[in-house]
DOTI-627328 format. One record per residue (C-alpha): x, y, z. Coordinates in steps of 0.1 Angstrom, whole numbers. Example, Ala and Ser with C-alpha at 12.3 -4.5 7.8 and 13.67 -1.06 7.14 Angstrom:
<nodes>
- 123;-45;78 $
- 137;-11;71 $
</nodes>
This chain:
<nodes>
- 830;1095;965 $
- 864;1097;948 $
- 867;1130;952 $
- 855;1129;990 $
- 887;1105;993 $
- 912;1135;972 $
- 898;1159;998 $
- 901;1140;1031 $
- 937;1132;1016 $
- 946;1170;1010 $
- 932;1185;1038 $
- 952;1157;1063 $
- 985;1163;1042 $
- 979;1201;1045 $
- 972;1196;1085 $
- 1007;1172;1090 $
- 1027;1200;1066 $
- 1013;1222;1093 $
- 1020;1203;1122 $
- 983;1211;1137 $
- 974;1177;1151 $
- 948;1189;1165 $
- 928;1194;1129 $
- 951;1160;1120 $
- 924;1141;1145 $
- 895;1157;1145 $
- 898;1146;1099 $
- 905;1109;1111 $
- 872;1111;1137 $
- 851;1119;1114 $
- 862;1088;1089 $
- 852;1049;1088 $
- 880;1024;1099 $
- 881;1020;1062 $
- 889;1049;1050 $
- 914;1059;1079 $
- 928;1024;1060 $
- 932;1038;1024 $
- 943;1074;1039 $
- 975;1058;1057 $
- 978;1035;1028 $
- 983;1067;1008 $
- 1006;1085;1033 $
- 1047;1082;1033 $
- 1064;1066;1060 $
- 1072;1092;1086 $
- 1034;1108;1077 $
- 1016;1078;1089 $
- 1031;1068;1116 $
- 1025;1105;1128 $
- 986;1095;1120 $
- 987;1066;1136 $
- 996;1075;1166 $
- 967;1099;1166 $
- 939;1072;1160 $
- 916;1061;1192 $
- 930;1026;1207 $
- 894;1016;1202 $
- 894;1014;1167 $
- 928;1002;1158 $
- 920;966;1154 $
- 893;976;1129 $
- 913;996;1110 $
- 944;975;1108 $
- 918;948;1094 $
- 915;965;1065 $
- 949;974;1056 $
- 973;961;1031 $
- 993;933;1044 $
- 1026;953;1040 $
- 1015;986;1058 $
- 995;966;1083 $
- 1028;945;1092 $
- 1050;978;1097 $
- 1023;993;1119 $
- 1023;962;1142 $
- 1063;964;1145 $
- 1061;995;1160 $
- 1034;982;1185 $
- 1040;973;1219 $
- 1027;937;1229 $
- 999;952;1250 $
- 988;976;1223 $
- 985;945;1198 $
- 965;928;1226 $
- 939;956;1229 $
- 940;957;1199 $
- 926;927;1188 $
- 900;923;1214 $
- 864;926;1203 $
- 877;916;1164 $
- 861;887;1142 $
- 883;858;1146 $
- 885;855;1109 $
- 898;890;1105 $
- 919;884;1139 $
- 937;855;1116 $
- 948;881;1094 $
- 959;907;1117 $
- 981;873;1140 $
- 993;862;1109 $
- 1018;891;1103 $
- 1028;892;1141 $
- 1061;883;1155 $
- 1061;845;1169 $
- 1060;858;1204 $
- 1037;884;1201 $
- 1010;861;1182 $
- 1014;838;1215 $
- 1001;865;1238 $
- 975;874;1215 $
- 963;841;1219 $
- 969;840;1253 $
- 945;867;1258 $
- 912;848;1243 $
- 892;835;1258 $
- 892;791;1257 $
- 864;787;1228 $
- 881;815;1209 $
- 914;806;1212 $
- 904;768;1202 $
- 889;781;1172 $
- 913;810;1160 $
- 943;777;1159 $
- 920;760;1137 $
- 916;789;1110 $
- 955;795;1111 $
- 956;759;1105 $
- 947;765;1071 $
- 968;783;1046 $
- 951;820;1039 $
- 942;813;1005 $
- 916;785;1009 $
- 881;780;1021 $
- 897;771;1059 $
- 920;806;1060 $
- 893;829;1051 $
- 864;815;1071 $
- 850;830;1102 $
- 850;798;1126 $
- 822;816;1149 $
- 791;796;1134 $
- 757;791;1150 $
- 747;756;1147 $
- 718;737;1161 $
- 700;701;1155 $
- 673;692;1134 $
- 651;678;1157 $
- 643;710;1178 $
- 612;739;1173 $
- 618;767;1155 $
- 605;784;1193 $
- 635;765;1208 $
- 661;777;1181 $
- 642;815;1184 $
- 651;814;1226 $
- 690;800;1220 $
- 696;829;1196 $
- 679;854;1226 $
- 704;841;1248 $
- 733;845;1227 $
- 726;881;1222 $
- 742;882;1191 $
- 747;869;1155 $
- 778;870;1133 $
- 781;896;1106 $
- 765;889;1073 $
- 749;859;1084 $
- 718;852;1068 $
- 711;817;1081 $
- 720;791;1106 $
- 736;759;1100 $
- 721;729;1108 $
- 739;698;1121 $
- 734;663;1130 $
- 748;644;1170 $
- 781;640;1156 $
- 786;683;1139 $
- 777;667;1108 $
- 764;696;1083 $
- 731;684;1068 $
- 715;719;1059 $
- 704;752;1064 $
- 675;768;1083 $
- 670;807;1070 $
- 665;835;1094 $
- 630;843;1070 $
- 616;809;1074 $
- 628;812;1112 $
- 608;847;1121 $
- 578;835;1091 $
- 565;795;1103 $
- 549;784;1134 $
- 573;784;1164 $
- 560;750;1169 $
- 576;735;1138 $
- 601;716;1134 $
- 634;727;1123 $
- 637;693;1100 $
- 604;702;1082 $
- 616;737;1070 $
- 652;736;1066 $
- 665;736;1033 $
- 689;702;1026 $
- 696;713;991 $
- 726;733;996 $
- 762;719;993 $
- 787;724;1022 $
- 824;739;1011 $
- 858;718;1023 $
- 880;736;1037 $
- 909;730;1018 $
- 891;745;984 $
- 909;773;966 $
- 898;809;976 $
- 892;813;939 $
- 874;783;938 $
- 851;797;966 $
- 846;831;948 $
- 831;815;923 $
- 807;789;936 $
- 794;822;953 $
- 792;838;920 $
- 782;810;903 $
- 756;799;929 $
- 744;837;943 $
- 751;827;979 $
- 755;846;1009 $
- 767;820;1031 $
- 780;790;1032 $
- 792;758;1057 $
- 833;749;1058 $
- 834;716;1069 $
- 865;693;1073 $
- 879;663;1064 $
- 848;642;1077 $
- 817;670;1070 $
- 822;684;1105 $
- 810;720;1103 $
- 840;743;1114 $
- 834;778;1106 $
- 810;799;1080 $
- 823;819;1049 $
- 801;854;1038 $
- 797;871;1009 $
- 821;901;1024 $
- 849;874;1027 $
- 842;862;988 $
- 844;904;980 $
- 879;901;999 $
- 887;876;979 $
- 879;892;946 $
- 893;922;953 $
- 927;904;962 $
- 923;884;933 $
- 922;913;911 $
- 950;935;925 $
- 974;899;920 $
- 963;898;883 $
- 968;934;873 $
- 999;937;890 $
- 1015;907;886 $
- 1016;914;847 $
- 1043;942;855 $
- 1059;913;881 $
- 1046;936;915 $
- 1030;922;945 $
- 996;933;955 $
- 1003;936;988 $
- 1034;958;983 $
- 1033;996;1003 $
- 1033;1018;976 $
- 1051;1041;1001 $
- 1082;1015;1009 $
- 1114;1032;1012 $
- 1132;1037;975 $
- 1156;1008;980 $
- 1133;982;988 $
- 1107;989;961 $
- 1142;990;939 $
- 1153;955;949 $
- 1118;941;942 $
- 1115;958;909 $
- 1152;944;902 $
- 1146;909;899 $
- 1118;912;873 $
- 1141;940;852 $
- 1170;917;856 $
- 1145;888;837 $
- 1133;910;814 $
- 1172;922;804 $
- 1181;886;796 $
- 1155;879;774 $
- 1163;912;757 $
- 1195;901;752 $
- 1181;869;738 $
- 1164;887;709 $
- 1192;908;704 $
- 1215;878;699 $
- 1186;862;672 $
- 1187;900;653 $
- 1226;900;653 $
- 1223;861;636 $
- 1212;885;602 $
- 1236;915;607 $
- 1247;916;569 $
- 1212;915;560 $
- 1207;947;578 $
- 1235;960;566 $
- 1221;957;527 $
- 1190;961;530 $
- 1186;991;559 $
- 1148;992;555 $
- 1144;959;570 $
- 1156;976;607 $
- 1133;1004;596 $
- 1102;980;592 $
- 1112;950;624 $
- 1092;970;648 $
- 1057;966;629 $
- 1060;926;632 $
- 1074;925;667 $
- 1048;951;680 $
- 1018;933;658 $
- 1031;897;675 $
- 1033;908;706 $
- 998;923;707 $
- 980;897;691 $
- 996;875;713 $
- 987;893;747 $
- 949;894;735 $
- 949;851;732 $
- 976;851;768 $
- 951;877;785 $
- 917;856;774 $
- 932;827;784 $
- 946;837;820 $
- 910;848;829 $
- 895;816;811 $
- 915;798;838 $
- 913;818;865 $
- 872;814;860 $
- 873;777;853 $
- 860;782;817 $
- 891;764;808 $
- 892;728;805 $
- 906;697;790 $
- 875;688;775 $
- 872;721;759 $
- 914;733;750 $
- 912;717;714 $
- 884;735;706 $
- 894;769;720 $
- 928;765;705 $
- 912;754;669 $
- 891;792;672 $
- 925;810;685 $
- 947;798;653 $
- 915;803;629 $
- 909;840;647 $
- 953;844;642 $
- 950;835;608 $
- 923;855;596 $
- 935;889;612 $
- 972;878;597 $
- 958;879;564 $
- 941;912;568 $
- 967;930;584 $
- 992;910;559 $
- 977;931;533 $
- 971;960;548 $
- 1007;962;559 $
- 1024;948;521 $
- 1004;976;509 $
- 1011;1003;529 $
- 1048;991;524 $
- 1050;989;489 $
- 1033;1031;488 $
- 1060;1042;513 $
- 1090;1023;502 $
- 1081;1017;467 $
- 1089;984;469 $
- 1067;953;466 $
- 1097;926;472 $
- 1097;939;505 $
- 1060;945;509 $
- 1055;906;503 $
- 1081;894;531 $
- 1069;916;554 $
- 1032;903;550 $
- 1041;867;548 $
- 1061;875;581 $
- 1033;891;596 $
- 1009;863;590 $
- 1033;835;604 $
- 1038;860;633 $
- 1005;864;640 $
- 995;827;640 $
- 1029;818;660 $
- 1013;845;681 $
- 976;830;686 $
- 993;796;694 $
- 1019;812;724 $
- 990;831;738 $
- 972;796;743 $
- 993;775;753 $
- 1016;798;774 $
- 995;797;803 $
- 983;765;800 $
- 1011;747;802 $
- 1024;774;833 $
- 991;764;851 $
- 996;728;849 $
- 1035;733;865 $
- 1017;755;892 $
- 1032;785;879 $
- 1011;820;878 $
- 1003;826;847 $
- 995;862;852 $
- 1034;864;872 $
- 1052;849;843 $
- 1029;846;812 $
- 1039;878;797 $
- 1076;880;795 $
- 1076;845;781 $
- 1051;854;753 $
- 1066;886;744 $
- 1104;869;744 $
- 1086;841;716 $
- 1069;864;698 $
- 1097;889;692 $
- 1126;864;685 $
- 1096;842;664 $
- 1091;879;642 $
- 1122;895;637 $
- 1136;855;629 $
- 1113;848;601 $
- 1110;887;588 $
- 1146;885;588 $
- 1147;851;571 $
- 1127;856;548 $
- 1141;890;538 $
- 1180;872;536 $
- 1165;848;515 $
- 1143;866;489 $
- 1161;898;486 $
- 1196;891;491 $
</nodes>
């Protein structure tokens, strides 16, 4: 498959570089709206618009659906109001939200405009919600009926609404007032009597979703619960909208993308193709951090300047703790941010968790200790300096343990992203922590 995406790539880049449109359109027929997605996702600026302007009308809404947010937002500036409206007709409302919520003020008014009554009604309320909780990512189109109606009655409704919404494996049952009370699958619908009654099959076991819960929170009661579906309901139970498992893999694909790239202080919806000075400008701001706690530890190294002036193997050997701390320290900080980000971190179980992260700092400390006084004393042919270096190790490493805990701990609690922020902080610690006490210890010992 990945080379099937290399090829469609190279043979549309060698059809643009030719300027034969003609083979340019007859690549993007033969694609899905999601990979036309990833292949102008993958294209420069002035290349994809050229593509773009070659796709069929009647499959822009799908494709813009899957896009990035950033690539899909500089498509729709270039749109005419009309073309947007088009567009968006015949799209889910959920993945409508997504496509309105990158749309100029005015032009998201004639969008709406152009639903019809029920739609429009229920497209406000998803954009009520903010896009990452259980309200934002929810399709609002949900079948519902009562309880105290045949299955044969509920089998003729669905007839004459012709359709169901995608990925829905069962419909929602309510009470008078659109309270959710349960569940009546499509398999018990097509397998019992069509004289029974809905209220003596469906299944009341299954917990509804508020809408206000956490995407991530979501992701993982599906995980956690294997669903396929499941009720939003508001404030007061009311049923508003449906979430499916293709939302949840939405979700965990987003979720993903933010954690790897928010270690190097990058946006997951960024255009990998933006123009060089906006990528520079957004890359800045984290380099511009990342200088000033440079210059931090620089300032703690220049505190023992005569010390590196008498005893020149010490600069030779304040790499090893620094680069030791740091990754022992990123193992706990990584373990931790996933712990969280999974719910398998609590109050009731930090102490404990903490207790292991010291005990498992402390033991490789000592083994490395050694290994490194050792390895120390061979090369350098001294053992003075093969002892500081190991006793500076093992304080590093346990320093190390300790930061990667409760790093992103306490950042969680001040509703900071751990994953955004997490590593500059532990790496600043743990290199001003191990060159201070290597240092130290080396003025005080052998000086």
């Amino acid at each position: 498959m990945e080379s099937e995406k290399k090829s469609y790539l190279a043979d549309l880049l060698e059809a643009l570089a030719n300027n034969d449109l003609n083979e340019v359109r007859q690549i993007v027929d033969t694609l899905h709206p999601a990979e036309i997605a990833l292949l102008l996702e993958s294209l420069p600026l002035s290349e994809r618009d050229a593509v773009w302007d070659l796709i069929d009308d009647e499959i822009e809404g799908e494709i813009l659906v899957e896009l990035n947010d950033e690539v899909r937002q500089g498509l729709l500036e270039d749109m005419d109001p009309e073309a947007v409206v088009a567009a968006a007709e015949g799209m889910e409302l959920d993945d409508l939200a997504d496509v309105v919520a990158d749309l100029p003020d005015e032009m998201t008014a004639k969008v709406i405009e152009s639903l019809p009554a029920e739609d429009r009604e229920q497209l406000k309320s998803v954009l009520a919600y903010p896009e990452d909780c259980a309200g934002g990512i929810m399709d609002p189109d949900a079948i519902a009926v009562r309880s105290d109606i045949t299955l044969d009655v509920v089998m003729r409704y669905l007839c004459r609404s012709g359709d169901l919404p995608d990925g829905t494996p069962a419909i929602f049952i309510v009470d008078r007032d659109q309270q959710f009370i349960g569940l009546l699958y499509l398999t018990t619908l097509v397998t019992h009597s069509p004289q029974a009654m809905v209220k003596d099959v469906m299944d009341t076991s299954v917990s509804s979703i508020p809408a206000h819960r956490s995407a991530t929170e979501v992701a993982l009661e599906f995980q956690s619960r294997d669903l396929y579906s499941a009720a939003v309901v508001d404030e007061n139970g009311k049923l508003i909208g449906q979430i499916t498992a293709d939302d949840v893999m939405d979700v965990i694909q987003e979720q993903a993308d933010h954690d790897i790239l928010s270690m190097a202080g990058l946006d997951e919806e960024d255009d990998m193709f933006a123009p060089v000075v906006t990528s520079a400008q957004r890359r800045a701001i984290w380099l511009g951090v990342n200088l000033g706690t440079a210059f931090l530890t620089a300032a703690v190294v220049a505190l023992f300047k005569p010390a590196l002036e008498e005893l020149v193997i010490l600069a030779v050997l304040m790499p090893v703790v620094a680069s030791m701390g740091g990754i022992a320290g990123s193992q706990t900080l990584t373990l931790m941010i996933r712990g969280i980000a999974l719910g398998r971190v609590q109050d009731s179980n930090a102490r404990w968790l903490l207790a292991k992260e010291i005990a498992v700092g402390a033991l490789n400390g000592l083994v490395w200790a050694l290994v490194v006084a050792i390895v120390t004393v061979l090369f350098f042919d001294t053992w003075q300096v093969g002892a500081v270096i190991g006793a500076a190790l093992m304080i590093s490493l346990l320093t190390a343990a300790f930061a990667g805990f409760i790093i992103p701990l306490l950042l969680h609690k001040l509703k900071i992203d751990p994953a955004l922020a997490g590593t500059v902080i532990l790496t600043t610690l743990t290199d001003i922590i191990g060159f201070a006490t290597f240092l130290g210890l080396g003025t005080f010992f052998l000086l």
